[in-house]
C-alpha positions as CSV (number, residue, x, y, z in Angstrom):
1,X,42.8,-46.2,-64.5
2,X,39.2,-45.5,-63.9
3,X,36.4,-43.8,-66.2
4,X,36.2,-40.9,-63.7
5,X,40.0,-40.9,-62.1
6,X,42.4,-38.2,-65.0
7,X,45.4,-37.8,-65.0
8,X,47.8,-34.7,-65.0
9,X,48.2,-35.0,-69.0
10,X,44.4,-34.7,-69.3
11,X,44.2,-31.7,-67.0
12,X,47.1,-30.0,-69.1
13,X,44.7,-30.6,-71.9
14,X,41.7,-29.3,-70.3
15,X,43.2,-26.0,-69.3
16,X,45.0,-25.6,-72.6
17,X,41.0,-25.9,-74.3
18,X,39.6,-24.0,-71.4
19,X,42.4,-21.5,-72.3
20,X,41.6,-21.2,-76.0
21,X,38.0,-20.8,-74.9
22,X,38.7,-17.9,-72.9
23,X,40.6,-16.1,-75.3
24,X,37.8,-15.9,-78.3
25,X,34.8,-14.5,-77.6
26,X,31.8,-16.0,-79.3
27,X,30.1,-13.0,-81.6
28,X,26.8,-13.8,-82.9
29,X,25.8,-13.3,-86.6
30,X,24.7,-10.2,-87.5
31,X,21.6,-11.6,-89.5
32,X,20.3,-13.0,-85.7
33,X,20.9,-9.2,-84.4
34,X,18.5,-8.0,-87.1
35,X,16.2,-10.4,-86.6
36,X,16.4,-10.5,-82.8
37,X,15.9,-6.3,-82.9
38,X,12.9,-6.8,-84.8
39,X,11.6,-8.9,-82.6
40,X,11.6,-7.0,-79.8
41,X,10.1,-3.8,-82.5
42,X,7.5,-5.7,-82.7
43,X,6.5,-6.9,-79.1
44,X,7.2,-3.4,-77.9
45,X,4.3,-2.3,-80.2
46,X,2.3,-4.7,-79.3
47,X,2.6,-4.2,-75.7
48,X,2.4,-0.5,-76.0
49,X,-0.9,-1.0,-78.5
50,X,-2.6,-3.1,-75.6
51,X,-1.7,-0.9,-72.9
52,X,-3.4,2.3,-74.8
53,X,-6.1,0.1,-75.4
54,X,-6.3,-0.6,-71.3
55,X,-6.1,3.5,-70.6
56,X,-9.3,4.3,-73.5
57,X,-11.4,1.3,-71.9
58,X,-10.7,2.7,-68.6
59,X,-11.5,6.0,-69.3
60,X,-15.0,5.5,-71.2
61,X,-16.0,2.3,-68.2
62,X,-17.3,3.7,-65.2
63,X,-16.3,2.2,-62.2
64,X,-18.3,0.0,-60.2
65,X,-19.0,-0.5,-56.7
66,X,-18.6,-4.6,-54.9
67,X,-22.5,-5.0,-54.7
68,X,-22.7,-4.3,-58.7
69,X,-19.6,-6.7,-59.3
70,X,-21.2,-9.4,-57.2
71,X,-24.7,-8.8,-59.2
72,X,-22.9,-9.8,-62.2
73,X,-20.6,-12.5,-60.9
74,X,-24.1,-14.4,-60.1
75,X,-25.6,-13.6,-63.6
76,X,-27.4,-10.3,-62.7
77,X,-29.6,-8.4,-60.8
78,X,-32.5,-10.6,-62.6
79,X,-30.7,-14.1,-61.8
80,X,-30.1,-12.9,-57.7
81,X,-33.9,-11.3,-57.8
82,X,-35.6,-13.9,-59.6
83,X,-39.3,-14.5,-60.1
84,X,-39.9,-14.8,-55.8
85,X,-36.2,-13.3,-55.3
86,X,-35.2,-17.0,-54.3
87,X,-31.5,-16.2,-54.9
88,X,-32.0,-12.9,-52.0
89,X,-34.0,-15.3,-49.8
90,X,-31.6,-18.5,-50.0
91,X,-28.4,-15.8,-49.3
92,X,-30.6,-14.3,-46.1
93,X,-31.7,-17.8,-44.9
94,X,-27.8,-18.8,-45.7
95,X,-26.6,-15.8,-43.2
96,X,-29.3,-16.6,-40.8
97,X,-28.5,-20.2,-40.5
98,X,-24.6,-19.6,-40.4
99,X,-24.7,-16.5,-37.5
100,X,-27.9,-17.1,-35.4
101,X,-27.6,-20.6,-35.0
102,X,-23.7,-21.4,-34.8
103,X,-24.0,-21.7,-30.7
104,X,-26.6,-23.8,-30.7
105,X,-25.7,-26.1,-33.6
106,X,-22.0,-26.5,-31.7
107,X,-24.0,-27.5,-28.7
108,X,-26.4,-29.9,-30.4
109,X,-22.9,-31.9,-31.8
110,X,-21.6,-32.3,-28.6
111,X,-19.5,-29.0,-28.3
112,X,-19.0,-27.3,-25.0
113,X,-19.7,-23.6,-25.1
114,X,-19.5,-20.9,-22.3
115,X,-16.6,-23.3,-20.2
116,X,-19.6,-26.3,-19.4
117,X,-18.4,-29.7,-20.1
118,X,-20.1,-31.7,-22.8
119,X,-22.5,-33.7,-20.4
120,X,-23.4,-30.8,-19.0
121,X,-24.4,-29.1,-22.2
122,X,-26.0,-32.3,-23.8
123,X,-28.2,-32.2,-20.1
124,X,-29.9,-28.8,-20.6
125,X,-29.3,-27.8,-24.1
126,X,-32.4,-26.9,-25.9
127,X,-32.9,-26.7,-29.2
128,X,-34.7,-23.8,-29.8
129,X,-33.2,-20.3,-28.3
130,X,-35.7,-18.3,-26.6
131,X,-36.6,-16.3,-29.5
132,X,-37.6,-19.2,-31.7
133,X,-39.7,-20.2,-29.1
134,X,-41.3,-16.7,-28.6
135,X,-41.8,-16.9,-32.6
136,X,-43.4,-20.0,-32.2
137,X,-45.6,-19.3,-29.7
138,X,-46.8,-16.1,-31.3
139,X,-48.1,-18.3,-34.8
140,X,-51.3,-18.7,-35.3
């Protein structure tokens, strides 16, 4: 007989234990209640300390708006102002660059935009949209 293969004297003996099992129930010590109960004392005030400790904070912090909570995410309204308010200028030229100049950046990769075909874009695609070229025209 194999390792895994039983036979019907070992099943007999496995329902008998199974049997017994069922019949006591395991109770545990009543020194692991006590301690178990204080336990959960103590994590309950814990829990209930921290969460009066979240409602006072609350209550004395005003609340702030986006624009404030992005100020302070970057280090401040000093860090984002700067001495030449670099960080303002870098976030405007960073907008500029990413919304003015999408069409014409897809176009100067190779991109067809408005339904032309690629040739026909790389054909007559200028660099500079007519504003730039207004701008430049207009410096002295």
């Amino acid at each position: 007989m194999g390792m895994t293969e039983m036979s019907d004297e070992d099943d007999i003996r496995l329902e008998d234990f199974f049997a017994q099992a069922r019949q006591v129930a395991p109770e545990p010590a009543p020194a692991l209640l006590a301690q178990m109960a204080l336990q959960a004392e103590v994590i309950l005030a814990e829990r209930q300390a921290a969460t009066a400790a979240a409602r006072a904070k609350a209550a004395v912090a005003p609340r702030r708006g986006l624009l404030a909570t992005l100020a302070e995410t970057f280090g401040g309204w000093r860090a984002l102002g700067g001495m030449a308010g670099g960080m303002a200028t870098a976030t405007v030229a960073g907008l500029w660059i990413g919304i003015a100049q999408a069409p014409n950046l897809m176009q100067s990769a190779g991109f067809a935009t408005n339904g032309t075909s690629t040739a026909a874009v790389s054909e007559t695609s200028s660099y500079l949209n007519d504003g730039d070229i207004l701008a430049l025209a207009l410096v002295d």
